[in-house]
N, C-alpha and C positions, 0 to 999 in steps of 0.2 A: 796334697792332691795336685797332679801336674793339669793346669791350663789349656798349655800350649807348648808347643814347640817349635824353634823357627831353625834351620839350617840356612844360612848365607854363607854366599863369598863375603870377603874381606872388601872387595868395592861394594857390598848390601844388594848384591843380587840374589833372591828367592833361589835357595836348591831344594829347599823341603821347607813347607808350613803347615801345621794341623794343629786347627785351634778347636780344642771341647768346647770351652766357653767363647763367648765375641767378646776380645778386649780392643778394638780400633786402635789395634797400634801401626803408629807408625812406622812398617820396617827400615827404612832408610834414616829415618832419627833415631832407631831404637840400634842400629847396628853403629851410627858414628858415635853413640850416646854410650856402647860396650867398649869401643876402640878407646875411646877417651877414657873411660874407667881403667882398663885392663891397661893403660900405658901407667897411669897412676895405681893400682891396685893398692900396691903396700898402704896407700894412704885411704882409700876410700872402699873396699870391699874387706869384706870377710874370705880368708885365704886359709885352706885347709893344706898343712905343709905337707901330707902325702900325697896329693896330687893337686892340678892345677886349673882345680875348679876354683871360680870367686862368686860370689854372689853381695846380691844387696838388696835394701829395700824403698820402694817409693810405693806410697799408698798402704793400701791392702796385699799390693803383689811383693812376693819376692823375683829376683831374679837373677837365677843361677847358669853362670854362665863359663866357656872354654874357646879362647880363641887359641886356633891348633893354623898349621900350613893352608893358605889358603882359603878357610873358611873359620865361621864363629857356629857357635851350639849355643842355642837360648833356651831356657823354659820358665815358664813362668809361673808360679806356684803361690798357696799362700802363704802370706810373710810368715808363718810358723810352721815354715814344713819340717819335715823328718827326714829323719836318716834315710827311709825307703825312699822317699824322690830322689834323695842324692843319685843311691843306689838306682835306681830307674834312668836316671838322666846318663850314670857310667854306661848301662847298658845300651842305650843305644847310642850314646860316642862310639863304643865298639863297634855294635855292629854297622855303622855309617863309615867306622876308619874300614872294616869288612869289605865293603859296599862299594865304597869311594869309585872306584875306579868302573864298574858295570855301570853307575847313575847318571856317572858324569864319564861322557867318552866326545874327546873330540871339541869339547867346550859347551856341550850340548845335554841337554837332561835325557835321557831316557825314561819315556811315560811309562815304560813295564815295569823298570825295573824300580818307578818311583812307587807304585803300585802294590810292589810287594814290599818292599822295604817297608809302604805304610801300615800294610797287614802288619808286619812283623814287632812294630813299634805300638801296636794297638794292645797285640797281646803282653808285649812288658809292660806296657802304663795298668791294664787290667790284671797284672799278677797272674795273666795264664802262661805265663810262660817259664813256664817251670815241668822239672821231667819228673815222669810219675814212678813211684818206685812203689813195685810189685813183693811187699811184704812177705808173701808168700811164697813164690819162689826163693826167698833168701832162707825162710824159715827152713824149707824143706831141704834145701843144700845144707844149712849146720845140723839139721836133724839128720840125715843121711850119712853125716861125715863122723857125728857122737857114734852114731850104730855101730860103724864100721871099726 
């Protein structure tokens, strides 16, 4: 179950934060606290060689993380999560790498568009974000095509 999520810049400026539970973290120790990891990685995270996610654990929390150009992606999760947060966390790296450039214009956040990105991010962490596929119209297309 994902926590939190924090998007910073690389100097630990706030681009996105939406915490479910209150962990009082420190964003500026917790982003010099990723930098120092992710420079060491090999030696101190868990590194998945298909992509370049790391993660680790202090406490209860795990914490999986991606520093990309310019900014880091955090989430915070517990220390036994699953394969689905990974997969949650991918998704909205995308849609932020998507995004990047309407949120942040100018060096500047844009509150609308942080707005909806956070909608967007709400419904991947709750699994609605998924396309519904209408059964029935497929049935009826292979059943029409048998007849024919």
């Amino acid at each position: 179950m994902i926590h939190a999520i924090y998007i910073l810049s690389n100097e630990g400026e706030q681009i996105f934060v939406k915490e479910y539970y209150k962990n009082n973290i420190n964003l500026t120790e917790l982003t010099n606290f990723v930098t120092a990891i992710s420079d060491f990685s090999t030696q101190f995270t868990e590194k998945n060689k298909n992509n370049s996610f790391s993660s680790f654990v202090l406490g209860e929390n795990r914490f999986i993380f991606h520093k990309n150009n310019g900014f880091v992606i955090i989430a915070t999760v517990n220390a036994e999560a699953d394969s689905s947060d990974m997969g949650k966390l991918k998704k909205i790296h995308k849609k932020f790498l998507e995004k990047r450039d309407t949120i942040i214009s100018n060096g500047k956040t844009n509150k609308d568009e942080i707005k909806n990105f956070e909608e967007e991010i709400s419904k991947i962490i709750e699994g609605t974000d998924t396309r519904i596929i209408n059964f029935q119209i497929i049935e009826d297309l292979l059943w029409n095509k048998t007849k024919n």
